[in-house]
N, CA and C atoms as an extended XYZ file, in Angstrom:
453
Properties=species:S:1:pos:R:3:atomname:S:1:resname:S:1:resid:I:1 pbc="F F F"
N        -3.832       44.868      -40.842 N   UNK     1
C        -2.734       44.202      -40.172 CA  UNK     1
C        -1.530       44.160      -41.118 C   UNK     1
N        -0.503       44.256      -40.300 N   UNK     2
C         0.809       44.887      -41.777 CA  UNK     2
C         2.027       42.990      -41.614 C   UNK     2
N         2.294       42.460      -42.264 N   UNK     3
C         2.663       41.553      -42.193 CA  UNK     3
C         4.365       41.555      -42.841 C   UNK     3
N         5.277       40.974      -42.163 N   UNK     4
C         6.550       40.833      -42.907 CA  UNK     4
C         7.106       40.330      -43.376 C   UNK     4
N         7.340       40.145      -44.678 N   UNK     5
C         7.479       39.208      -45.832 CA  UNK     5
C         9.116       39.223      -46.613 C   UNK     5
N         9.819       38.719      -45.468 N   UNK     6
C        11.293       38.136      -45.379 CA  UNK     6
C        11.334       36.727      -45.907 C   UNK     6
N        11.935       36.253      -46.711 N   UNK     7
C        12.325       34.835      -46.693 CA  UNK     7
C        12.604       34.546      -45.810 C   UNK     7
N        12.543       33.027      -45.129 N   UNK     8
C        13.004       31.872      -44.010 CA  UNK     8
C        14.294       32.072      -45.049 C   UNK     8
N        15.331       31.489      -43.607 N   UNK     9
C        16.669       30.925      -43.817 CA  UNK     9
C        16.727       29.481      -43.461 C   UNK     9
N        17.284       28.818      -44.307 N   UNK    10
C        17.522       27.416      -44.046 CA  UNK    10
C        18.156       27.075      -42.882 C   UNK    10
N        19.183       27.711      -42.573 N   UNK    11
C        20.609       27.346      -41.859 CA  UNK    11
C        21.375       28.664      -41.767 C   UNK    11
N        21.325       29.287      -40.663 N   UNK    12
C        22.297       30.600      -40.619 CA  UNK    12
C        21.584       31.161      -39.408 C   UNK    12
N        22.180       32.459      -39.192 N   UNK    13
C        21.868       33.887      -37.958 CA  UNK    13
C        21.190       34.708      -38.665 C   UNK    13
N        20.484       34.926      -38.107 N   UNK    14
C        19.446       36.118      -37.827 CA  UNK    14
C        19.932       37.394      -36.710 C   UNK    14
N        19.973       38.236      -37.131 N   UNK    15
C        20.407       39.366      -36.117 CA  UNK    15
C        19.092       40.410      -36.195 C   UNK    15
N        18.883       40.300      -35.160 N   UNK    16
C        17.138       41.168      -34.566 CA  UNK    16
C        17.895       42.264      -33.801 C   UNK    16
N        16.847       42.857      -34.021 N   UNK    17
C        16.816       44.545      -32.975 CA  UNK    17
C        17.897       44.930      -33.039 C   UNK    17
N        18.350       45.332      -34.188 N   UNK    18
C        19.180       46.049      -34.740 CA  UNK    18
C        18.592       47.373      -34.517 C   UNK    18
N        19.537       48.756      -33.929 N   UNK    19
C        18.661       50.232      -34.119 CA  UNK    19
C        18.529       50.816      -35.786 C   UNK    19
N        17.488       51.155      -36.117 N   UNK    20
C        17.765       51.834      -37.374 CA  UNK    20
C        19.061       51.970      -37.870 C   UNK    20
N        19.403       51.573      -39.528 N   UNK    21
C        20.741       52.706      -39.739 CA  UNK    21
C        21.789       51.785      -39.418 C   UNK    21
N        21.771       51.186      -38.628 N   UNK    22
C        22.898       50.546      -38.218 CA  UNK    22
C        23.496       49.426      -39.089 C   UNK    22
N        22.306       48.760      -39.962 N   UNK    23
C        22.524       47.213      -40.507 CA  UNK    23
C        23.745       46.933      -41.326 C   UNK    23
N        23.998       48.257      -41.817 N   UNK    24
C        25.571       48.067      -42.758 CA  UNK    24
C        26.835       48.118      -41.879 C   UNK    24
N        26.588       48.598      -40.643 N   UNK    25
C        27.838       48.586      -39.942 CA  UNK    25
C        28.358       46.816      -39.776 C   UNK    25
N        26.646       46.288      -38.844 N   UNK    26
C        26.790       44.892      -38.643 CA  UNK    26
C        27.417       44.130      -40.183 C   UNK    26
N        26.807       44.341      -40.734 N   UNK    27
C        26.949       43.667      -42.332 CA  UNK    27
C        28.840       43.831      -42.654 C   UNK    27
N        28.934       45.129      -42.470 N   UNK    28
C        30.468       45.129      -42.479 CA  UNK    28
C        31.458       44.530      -41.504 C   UNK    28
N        30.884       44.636      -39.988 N   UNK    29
C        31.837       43.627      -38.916 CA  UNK    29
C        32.133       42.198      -39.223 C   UNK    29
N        30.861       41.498      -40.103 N   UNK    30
C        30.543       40.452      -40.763 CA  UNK    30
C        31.638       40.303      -41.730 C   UNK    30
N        32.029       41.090      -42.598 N   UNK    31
C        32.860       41.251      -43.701 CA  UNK    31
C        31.637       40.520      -44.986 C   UNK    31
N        30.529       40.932      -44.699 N   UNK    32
C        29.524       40.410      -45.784 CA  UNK    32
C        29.779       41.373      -46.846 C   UNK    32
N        30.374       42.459      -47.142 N   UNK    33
C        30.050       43.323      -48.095 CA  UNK    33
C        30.074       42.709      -49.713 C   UNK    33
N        31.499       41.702      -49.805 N   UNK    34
C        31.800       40.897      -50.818 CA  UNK    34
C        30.850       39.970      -51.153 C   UNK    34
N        30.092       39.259      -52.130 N   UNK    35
C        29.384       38.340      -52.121 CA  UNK    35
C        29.895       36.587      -51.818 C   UNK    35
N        29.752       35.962      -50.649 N   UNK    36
C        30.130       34.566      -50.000 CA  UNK    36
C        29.839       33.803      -50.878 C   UNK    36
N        29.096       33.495      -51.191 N   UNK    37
C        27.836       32.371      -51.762 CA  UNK    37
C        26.940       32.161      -51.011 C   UNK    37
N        26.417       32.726      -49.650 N   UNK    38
C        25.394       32.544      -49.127 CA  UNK    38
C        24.393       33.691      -49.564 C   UNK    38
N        22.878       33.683      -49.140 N   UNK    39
C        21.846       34.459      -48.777 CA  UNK    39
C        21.869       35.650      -47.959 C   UNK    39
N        22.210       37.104      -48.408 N   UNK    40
C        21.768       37.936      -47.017 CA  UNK    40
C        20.961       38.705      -47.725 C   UNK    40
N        19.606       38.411      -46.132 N   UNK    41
C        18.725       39.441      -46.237 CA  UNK    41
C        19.026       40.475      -44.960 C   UNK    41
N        18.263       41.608      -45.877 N   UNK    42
C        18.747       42.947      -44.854 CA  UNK    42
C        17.314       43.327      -44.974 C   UNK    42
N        16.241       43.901      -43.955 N   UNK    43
C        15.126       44.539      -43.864 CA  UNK    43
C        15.636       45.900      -42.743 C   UNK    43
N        14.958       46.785      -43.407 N   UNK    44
C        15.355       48.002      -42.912 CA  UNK    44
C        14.131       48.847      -42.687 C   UNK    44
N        14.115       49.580      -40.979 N   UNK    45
C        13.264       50.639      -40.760 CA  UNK    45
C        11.953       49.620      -40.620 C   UNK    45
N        11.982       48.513      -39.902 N   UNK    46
C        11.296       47.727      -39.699 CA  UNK    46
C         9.953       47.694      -38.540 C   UNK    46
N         8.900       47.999      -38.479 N   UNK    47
C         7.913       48.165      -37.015 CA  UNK    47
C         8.438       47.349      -36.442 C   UNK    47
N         8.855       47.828      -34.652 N   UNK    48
C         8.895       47.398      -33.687 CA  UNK    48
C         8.308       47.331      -32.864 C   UNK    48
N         7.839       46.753      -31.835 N   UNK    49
C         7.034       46.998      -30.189 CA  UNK    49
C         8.340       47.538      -29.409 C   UNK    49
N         9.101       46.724      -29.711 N   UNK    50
C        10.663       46.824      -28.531 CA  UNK    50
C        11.305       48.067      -28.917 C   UNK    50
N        11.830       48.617      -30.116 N   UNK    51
C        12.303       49.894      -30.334 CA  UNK    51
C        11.910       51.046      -31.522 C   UNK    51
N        10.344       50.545      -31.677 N   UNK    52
C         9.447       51.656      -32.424 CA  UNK    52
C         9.517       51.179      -33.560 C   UNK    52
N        11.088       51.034      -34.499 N   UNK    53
C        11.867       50.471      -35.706 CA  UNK    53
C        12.574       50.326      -35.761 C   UNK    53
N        13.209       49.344      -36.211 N   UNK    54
C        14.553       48.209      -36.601 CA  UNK    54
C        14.896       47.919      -37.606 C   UNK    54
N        16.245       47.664      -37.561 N   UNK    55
C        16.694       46.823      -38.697 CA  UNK    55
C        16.979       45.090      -38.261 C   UNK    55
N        17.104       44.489      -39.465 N   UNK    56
C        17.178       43.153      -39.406 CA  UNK    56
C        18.029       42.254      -40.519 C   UNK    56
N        19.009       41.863      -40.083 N   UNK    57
C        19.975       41.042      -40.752 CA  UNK    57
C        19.992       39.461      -40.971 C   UNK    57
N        19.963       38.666      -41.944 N   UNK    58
C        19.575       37.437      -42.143 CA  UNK    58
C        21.136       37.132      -43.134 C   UNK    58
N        21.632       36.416      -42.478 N   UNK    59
C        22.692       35.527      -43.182 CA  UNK    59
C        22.575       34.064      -43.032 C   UNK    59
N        22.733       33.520      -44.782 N   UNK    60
C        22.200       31.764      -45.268 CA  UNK    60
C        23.759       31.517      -44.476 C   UNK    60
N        23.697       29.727      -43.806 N   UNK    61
C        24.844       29.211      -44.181 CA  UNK    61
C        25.939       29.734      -43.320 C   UNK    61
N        26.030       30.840      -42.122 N   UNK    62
C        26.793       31.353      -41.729 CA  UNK    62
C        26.561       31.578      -40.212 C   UNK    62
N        27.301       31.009      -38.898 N   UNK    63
C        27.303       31.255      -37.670 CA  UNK    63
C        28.581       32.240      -37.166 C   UNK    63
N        27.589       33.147      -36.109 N   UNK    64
C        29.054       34.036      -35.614 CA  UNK    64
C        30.153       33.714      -34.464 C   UNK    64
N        31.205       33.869      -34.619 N   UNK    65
C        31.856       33.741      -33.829 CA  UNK    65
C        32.085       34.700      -32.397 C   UNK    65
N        32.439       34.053      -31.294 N   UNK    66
C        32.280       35.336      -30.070 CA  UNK    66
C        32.727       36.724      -30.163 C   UNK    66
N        33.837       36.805      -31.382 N   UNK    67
C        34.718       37.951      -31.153 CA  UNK    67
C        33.345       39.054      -32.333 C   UNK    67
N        32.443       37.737      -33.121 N   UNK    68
C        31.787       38.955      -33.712 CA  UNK    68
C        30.549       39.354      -33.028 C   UNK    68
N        30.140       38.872      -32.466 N   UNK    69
C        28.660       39.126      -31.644 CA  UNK    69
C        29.341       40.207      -30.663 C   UNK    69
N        30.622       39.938      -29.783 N   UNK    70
C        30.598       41.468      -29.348 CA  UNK    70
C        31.334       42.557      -29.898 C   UNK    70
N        31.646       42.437      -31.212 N   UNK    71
C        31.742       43.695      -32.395 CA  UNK    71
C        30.247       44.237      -32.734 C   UNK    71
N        29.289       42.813      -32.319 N   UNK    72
C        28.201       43.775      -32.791 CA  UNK    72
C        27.072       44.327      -31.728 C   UNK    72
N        27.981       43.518      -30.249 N   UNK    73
C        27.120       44.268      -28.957 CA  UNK    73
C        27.571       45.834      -29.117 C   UNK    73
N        29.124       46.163      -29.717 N   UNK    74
C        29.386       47.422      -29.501 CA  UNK    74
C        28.914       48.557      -30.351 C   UNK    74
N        28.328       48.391      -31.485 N   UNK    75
C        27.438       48.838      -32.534 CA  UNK    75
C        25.555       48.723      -32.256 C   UNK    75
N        25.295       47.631      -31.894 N   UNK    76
C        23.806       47.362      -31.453 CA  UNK    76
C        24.058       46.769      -30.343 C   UNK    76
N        23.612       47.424      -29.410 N   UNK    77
C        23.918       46.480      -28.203 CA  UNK    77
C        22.359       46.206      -27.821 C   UNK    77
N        21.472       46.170      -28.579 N   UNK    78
C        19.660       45.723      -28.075 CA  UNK    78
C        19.565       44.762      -28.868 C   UNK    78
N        20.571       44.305      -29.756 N   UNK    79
C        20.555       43.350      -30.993 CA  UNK    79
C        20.251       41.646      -29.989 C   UNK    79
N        19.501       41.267      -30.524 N   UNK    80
C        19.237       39.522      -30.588 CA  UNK    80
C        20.176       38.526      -31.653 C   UNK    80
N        20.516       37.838      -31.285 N   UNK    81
C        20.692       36.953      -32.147 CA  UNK    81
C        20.079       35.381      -32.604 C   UNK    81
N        19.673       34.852      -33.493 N   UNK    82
C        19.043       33.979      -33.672 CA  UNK    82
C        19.519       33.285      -34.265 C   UNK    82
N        20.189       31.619      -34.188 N   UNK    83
C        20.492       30.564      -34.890 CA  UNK    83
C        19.825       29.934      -35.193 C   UNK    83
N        19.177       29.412      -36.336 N   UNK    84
C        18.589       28.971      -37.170 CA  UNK    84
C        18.846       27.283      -37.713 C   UNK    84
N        18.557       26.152      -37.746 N   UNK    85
C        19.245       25.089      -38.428 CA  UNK    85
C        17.807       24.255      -38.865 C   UNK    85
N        18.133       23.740      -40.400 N   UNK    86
C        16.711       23.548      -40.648 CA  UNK    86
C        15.048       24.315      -40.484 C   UNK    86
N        15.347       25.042      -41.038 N   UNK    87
C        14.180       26.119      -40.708 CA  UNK    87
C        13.999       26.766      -39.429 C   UNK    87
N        14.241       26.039      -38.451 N   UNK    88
C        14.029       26.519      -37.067 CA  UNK    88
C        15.113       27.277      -36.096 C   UNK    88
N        14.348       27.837      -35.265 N   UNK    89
C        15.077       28.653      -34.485 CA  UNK    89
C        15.968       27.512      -33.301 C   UNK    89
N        16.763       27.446      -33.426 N   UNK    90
C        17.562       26.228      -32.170 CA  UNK    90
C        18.086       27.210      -31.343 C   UNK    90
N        18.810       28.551      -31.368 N   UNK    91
C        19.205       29.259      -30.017 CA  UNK    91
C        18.573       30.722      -30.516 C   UNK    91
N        18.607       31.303      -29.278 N   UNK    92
C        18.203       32.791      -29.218 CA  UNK    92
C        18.892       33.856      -28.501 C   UNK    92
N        19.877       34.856      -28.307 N   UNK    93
C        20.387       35.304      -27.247 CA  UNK    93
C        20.158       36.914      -27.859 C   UNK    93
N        20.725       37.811      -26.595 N   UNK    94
C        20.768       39.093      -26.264 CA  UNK    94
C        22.253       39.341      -26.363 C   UNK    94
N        22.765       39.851      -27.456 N   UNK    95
C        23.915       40.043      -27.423 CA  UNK    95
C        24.210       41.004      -25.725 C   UNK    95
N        25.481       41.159      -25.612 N   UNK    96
C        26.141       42.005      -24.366 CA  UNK    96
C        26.976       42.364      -24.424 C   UNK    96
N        27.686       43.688      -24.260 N   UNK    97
C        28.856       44.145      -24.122 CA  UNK    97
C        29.870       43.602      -23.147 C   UNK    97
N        30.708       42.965      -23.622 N   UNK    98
C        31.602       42.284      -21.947 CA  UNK    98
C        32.194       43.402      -21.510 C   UNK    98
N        33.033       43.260      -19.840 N   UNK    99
C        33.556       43.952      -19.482 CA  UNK    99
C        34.841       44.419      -19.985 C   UNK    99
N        35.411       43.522      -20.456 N   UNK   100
C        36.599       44.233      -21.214 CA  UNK   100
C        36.856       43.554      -22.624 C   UNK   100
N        37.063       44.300      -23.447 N   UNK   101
C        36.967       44.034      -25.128 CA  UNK   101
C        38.372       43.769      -25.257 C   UNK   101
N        38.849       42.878      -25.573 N   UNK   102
C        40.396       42.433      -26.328 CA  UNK   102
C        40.227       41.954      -27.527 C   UNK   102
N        41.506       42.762      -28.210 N   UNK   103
C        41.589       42.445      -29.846 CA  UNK   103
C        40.466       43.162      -30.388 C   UNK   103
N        39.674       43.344      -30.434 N   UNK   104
C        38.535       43.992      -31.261 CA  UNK   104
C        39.011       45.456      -31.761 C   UNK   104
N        38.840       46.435      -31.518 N   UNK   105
C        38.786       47.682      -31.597 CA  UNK   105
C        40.582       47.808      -31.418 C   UNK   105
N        41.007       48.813      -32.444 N   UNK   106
C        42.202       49.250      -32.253 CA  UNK   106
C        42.117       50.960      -31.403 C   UNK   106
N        43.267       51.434      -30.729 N   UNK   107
C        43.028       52.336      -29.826 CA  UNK   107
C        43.714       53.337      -30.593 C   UNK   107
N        42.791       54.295      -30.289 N   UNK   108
C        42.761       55.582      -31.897 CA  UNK   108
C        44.395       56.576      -31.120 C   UNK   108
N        44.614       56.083      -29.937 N   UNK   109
C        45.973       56.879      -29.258 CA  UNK   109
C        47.184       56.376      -30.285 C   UNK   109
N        47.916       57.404      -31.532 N   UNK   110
C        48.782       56.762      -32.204 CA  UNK   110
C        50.062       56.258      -31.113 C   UNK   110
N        50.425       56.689      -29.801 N   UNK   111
C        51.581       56.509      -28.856 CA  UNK   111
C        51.299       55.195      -28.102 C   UNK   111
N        50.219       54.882      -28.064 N   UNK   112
C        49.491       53.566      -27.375 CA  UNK   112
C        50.254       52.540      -27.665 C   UNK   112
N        50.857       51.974      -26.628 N   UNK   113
C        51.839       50.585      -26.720 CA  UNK   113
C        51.387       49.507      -27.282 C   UNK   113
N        49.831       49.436      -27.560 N   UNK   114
C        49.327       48.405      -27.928 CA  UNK   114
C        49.124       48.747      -29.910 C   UNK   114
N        49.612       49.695      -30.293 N   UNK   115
C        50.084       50.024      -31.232 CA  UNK   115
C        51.127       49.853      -32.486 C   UNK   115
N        52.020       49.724      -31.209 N   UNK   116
C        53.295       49.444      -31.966 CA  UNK   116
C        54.217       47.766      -31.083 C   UNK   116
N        53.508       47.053      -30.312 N   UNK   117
C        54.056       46.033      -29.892 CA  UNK   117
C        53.468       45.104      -30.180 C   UNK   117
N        53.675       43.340      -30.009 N   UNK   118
C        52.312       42.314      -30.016 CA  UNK   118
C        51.657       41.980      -29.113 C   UNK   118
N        50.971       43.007      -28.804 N   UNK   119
C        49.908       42.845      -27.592 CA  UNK   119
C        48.773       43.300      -28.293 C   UNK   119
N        47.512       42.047      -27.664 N   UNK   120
C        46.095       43.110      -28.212 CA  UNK   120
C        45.635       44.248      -27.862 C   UNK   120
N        45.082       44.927      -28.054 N   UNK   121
C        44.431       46.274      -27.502 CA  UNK   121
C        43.629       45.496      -26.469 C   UNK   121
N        43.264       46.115      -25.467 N   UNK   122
C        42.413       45.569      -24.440 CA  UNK   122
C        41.721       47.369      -24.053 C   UNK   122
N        40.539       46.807      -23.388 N   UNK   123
C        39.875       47.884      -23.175 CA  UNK   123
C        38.416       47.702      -22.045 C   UNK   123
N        38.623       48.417      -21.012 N   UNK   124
C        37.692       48.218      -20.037 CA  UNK   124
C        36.163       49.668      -20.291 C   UNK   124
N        35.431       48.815      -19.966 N   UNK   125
C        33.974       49.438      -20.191 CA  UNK   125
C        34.057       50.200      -18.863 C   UNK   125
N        34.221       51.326      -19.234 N   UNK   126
C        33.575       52.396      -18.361 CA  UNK   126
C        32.297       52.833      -17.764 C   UNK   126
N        31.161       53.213      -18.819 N   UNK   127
C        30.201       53.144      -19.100 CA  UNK   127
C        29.323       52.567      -20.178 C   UNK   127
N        28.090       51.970      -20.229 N   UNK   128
C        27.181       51.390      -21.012 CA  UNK   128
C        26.228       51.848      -21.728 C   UNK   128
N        26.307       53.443      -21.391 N   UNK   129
C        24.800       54.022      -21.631 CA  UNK   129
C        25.321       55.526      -20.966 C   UNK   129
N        25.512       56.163      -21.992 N   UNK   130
C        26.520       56.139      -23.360 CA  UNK   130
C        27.778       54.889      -23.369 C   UNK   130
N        27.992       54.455      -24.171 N   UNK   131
C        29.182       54.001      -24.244 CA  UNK   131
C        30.344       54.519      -24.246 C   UNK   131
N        31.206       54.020      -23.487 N   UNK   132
C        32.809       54.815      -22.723 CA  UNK   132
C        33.263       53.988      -22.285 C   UNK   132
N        34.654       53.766      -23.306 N   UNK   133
C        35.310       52.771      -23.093 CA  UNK   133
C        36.879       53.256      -22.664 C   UNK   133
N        38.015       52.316      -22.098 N   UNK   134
C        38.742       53.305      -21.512 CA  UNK   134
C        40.139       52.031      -21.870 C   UNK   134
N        41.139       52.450      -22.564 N   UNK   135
C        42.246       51.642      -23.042 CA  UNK   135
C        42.992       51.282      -21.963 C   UNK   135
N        43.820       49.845      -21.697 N   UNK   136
C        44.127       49.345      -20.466 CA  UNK   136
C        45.472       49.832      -20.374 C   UNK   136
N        46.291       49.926      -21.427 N   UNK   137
C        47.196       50.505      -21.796 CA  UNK   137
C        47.637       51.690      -21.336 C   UNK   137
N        47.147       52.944      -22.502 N   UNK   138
C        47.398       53.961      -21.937 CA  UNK   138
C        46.359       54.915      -21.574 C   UNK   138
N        45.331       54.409      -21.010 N   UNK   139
C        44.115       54.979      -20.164 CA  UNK   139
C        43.595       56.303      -21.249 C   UNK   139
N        43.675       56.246      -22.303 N   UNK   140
C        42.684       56.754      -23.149 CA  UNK   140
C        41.237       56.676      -23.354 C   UNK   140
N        40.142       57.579      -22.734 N   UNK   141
C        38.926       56.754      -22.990 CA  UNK   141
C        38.389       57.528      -24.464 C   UNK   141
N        37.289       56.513      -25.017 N   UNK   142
C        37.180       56.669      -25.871 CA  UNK   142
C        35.804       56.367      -25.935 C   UNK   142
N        34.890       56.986      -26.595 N   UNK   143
C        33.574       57.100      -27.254 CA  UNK   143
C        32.529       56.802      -28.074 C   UNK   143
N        31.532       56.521      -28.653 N   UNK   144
C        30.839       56.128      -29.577 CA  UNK   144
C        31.169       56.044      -30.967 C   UNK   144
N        31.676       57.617      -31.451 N   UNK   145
C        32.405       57.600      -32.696 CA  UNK   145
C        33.515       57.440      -33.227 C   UNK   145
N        34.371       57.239      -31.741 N   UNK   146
C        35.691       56.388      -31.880 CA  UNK   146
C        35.663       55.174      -32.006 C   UNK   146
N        34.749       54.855      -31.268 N   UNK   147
C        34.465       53.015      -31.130 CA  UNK   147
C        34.299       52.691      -32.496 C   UNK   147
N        33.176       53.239      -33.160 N   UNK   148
C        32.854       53.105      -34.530 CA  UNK   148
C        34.123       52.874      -35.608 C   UNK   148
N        34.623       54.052      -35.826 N   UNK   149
C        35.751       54.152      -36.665 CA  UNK   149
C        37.197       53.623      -36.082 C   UNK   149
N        37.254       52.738      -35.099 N   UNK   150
C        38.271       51.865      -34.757 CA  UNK   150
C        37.647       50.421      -34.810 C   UNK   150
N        36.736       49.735      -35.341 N   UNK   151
C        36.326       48.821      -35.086 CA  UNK   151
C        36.774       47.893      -36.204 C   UNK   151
């Protein structure tokens, strides 16, 4: 029997079902790269039932805000999230891609009005599976590896 031997977090998120590979992206939407003063654990290439193998993100001391859980539906969108307070699990959710992403992602169109004015980028979900997203602006859609490198 193979057992997983993560430290407990006192107080912080847990981010589950992460796809392989992915955990530094999350870690970076986070802006964890710098050291906080909190705890992060990162387990990587982890046995799954739900997606074969995973990664798994553990931050001490630290809750996400809405705009980051769907920075990180758009990177892992099978990702869980888990709040933690006093050892225990107090919430649990399924991150989700909303229907339309504002402010998040800048739109890789350099002519895009939302570019050069003060308006957020806004952006309607096209598709989910693949991901295809489509700028409200100037109807640019845009893709997985755009999404990525505009995020």
């Amino acid at each position: 029997m193979s057992e997983l031997k993560v430290e407990i977090i006192p107080d912080g998120t847990i981010i589950d079902h992460i796809p392989v590979g992915k955990w530094l992206k999350v870690v970076e939407i986070l802006g964890l790269t710098r050291p906080n003063g909190g705890t992060l654990l990162i387990a990587s290439n982890v046995p799954s039932k739900k997606l074969g193998r995973k990664d798994i993100v553990k931050v001490e001391g630290r809750y996400l805000s809405e705009e980051e859980v769907n920075k990180i539906a758009l990177v892992a969108p099978s990702a869980t999230v888990n709040i933690v307070k006093d050892y225990k699990i107090v919430e649990k959710f399924k991150v989700a891609i909303p229907d339309e992403i504002v402010g998040i992602l800048k739109c890789p169109n350099p002519n895009c009005v939302s570019n050069h004015e003060y308006t957020k980028p806004r952006f309607r979900v096209e598709s989910r599976e693949p991901l295809k997203l489509r700028c409200h602006y100037c109807e640019r859609t845009i893709e997985w590896d755009e999404i990525l490198g505009n995020l």
